[in-house]
C-alpha positions as CSV (number, residue, x, y, z in Angstrom):
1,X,-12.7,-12.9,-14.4
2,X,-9.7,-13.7,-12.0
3,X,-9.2,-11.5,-9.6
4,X,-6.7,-11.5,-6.6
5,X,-7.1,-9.1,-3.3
6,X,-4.3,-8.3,-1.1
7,X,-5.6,-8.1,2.1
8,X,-8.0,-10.4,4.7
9,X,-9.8,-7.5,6.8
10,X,-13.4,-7.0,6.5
11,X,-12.6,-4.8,3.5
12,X,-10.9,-7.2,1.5
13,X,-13.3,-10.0,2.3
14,X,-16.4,-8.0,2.0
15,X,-15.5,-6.7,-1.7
16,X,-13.9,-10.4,-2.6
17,X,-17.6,-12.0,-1.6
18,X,-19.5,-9.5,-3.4
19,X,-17.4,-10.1,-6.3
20,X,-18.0,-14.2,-6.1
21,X,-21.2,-14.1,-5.7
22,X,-21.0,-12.3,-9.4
23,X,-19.5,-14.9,-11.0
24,X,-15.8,-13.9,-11.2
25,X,-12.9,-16.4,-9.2
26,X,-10.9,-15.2,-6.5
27,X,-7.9,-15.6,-4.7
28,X,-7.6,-13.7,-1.3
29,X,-4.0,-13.4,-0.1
30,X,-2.8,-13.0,3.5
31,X,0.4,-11.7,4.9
32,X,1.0,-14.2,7.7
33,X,0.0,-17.4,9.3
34,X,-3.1,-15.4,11.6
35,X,-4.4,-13.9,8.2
36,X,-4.4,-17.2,6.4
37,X,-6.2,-18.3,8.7
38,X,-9.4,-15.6,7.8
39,X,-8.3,-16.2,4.6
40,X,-9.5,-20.0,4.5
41,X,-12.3,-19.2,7.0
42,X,-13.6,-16.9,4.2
43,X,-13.2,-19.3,1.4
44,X,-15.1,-21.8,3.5
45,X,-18.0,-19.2,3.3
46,X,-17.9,-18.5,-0.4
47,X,-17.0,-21.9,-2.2
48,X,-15.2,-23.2,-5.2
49,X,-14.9,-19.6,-6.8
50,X,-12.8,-18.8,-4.1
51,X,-9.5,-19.8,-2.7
52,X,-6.5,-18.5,-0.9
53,X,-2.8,-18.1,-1.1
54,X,0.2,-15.4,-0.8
55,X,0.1,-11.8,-1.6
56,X,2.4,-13.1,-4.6
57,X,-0.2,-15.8,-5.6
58,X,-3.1,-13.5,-5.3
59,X,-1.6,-11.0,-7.3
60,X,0.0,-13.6,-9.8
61,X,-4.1,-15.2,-10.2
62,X,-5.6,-12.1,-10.6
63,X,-6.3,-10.6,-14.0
64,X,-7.6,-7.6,-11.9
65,X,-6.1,-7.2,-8.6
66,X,-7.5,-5.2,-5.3
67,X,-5.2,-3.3,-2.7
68,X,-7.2,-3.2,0.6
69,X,-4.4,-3.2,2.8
70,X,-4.1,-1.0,6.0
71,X,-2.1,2.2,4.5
72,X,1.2,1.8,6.7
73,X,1.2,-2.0,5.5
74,X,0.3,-1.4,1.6
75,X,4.1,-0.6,0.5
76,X,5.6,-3.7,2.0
77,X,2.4,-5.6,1.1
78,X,3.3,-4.5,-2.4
79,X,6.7,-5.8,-2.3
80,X,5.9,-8.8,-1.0
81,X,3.1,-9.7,-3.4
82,X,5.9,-8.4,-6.2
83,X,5.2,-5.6,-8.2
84,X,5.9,-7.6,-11.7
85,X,2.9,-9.6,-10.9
86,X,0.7,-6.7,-11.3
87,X,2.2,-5.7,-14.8
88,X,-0.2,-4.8,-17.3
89,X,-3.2,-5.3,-14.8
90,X,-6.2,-2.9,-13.7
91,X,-5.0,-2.6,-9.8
92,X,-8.4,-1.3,-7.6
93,X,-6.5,0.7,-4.9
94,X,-9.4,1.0,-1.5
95,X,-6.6,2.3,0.8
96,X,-7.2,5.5,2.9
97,X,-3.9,6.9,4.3
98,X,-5.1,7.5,7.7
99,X,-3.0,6.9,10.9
100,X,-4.6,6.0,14.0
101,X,-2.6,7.8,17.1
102,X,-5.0,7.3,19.6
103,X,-7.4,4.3,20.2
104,X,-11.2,5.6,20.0
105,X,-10.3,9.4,18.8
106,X,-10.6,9.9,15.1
107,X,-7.7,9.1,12.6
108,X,-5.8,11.8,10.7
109,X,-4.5,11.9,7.2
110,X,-1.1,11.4,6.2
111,X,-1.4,12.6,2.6
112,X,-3.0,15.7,1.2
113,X,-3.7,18.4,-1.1
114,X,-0.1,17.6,-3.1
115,X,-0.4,13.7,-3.2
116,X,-2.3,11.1,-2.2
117,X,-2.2,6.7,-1.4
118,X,-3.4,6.3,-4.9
119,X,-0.9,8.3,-6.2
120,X,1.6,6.2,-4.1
121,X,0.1,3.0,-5.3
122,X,1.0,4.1,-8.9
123,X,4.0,4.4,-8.2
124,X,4.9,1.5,-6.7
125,X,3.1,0.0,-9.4
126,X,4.2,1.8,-12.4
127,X,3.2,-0.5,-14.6
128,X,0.3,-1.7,-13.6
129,X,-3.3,0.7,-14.5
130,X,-4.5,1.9,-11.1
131,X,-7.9,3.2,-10.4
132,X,-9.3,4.4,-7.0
133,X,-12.7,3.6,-5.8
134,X,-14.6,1.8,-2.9
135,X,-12.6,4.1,-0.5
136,X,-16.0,6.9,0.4
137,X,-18.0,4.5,2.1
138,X,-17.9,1.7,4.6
139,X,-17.9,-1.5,3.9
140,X,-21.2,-2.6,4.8
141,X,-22.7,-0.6,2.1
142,X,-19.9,-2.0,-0.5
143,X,-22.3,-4.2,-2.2
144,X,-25.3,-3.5,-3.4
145,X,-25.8,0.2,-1.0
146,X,-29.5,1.2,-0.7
147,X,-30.4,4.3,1.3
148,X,-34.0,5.8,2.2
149,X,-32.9,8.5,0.3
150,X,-31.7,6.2,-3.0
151,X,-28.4,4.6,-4.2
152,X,-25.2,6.5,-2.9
153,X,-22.4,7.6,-5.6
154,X,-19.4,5.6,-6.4
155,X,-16.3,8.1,-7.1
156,X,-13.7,6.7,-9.3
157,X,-10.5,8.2,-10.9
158,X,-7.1,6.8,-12.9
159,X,-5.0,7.3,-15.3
160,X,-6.2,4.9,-18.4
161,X,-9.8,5.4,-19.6
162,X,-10.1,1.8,-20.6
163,X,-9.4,0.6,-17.0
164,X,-11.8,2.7,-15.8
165,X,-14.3,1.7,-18.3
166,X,-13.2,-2.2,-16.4
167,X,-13.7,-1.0,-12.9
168,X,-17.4,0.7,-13.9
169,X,-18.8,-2.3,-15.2
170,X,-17.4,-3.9,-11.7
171,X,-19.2,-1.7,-10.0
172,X,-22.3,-1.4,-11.5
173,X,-22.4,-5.3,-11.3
174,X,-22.0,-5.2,-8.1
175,X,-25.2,-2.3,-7.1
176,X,-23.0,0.9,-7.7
177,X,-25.2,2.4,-10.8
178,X,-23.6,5.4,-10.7
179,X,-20.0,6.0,-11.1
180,X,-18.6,9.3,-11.1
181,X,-15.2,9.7,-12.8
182,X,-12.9,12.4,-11.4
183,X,-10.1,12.2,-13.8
184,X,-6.3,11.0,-13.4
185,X,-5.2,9.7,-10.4
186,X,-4.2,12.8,-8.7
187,X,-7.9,12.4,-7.9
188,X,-7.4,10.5,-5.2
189,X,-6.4,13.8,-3.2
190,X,-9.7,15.0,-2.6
191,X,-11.2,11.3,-2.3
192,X,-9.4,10.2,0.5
193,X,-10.1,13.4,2.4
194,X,-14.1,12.6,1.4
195,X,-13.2,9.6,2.9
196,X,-11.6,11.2,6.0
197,X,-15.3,13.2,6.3
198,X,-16.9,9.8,6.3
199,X,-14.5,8.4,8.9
200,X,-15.2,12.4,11.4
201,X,-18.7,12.0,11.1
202,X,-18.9,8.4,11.8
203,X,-16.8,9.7,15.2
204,X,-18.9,12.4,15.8
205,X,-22.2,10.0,15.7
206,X,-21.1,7.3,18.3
207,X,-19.6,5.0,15.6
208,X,-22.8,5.8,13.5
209,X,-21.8,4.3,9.8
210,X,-24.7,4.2,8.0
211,X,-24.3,7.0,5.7
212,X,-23.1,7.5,1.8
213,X,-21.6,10.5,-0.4
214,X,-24.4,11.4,-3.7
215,X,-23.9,14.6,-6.0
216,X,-26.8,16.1,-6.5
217,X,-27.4,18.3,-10.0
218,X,-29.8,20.5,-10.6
């Protein structure tokens, strides 16, 4: 498959090499001359499968495309990529709308309890098929996680079934065996505060980030 990510942080990159190293092509896009910059560094790293361009040619390549932009970028990051490129595609939204106000104290959220980024990303994107997931864990443990305890959920949620059904199989190809579906995308408003309990706990533990979400049954 051909997939396009918005974005050159370690998020972006991280995700984009687990998903070469798979066997699918992909175009990483940068906003500006200092991220195309990562962005060819990072295809020098992962050969021919990958390549770089614009937001608007990432997001034109991609037959799936992946939003893992920094949340008070994402909306003009979206514009500038175009939203008619996304049309029709499964759109794998990582954002987590927290706002750093202080440097070293932990974020806070933006959204909450009555919307969410992913919800936001729908709408900017209304017709593209959105589905949260990679945002509850950091992204060292975004490709293939494996805890003393066992392999750490994956929580997922969006409006269309069959690009859910997509974004599973991604996942699963790429170490997440289970996927946890948590309905439409008005899902994403208790995700991204699961997220925000990864991110206190990670401040709590002197930048300690080696832990995962699992739902335990009985």
């Amino acid at each position: 498959m051909k997939i396009g990510v918005l974005g050159t942080g370690v998020v972006g990159k991280k995700i984009g090499a687990g998903l070469v190293k798979v066997g699918h092509e992909v175009k990483i896009g940068a906003r500006s001359n200092a991220g195309m910059e990562q962005a060819k560094k990072w295809v020098g790293k992962n050969g021919e499968r990958a390549s770089a361009g614009t937001f608007a040619e990432a997001a034109t390549f991609g037959e799936l495309v992946l939003v893992a932009i920094v949340w008070t970028g994402c909306e003009n990051a979206i514009k500038l990529a175009g939203p008619e490129n996304f049309s029709g595609k499964v759109v794998i939204d990582v954002t987590n709308p927290v706002i750093y106000e202080e440097e070293g104290k932990c974020p806070r959220l933006a959204l909450g309890c009555t919307d969410s980024a992913g919800e936001h990303v729908q709408r900017w994107l209304p017709d593209a098929k959105v589905v949260k997931a990679f945002n509850t864990v950091g992204h060292p443990h975004f490709i293939n996680p494996d805890f003393p305890e066992g392999k750490p959920d994956m929580f997922i949620c969006g409006n269309d079934s069959k690009a859910k059904e997509v974004v599973t199989g991604i996942l699963e190809s790429l170490g997440w065996p289970s996927v946890i579906d948590l309905g439409d995308i008005t899902g994403a408003r208790f995700m991204e505060p699961l997220a925000m309990l990864w991110i206190r706990y990670m401040f709590e533990n002197n930048g300690f980030y080696n832990h995962a979400f699992k739902l335990l049954r009985k």
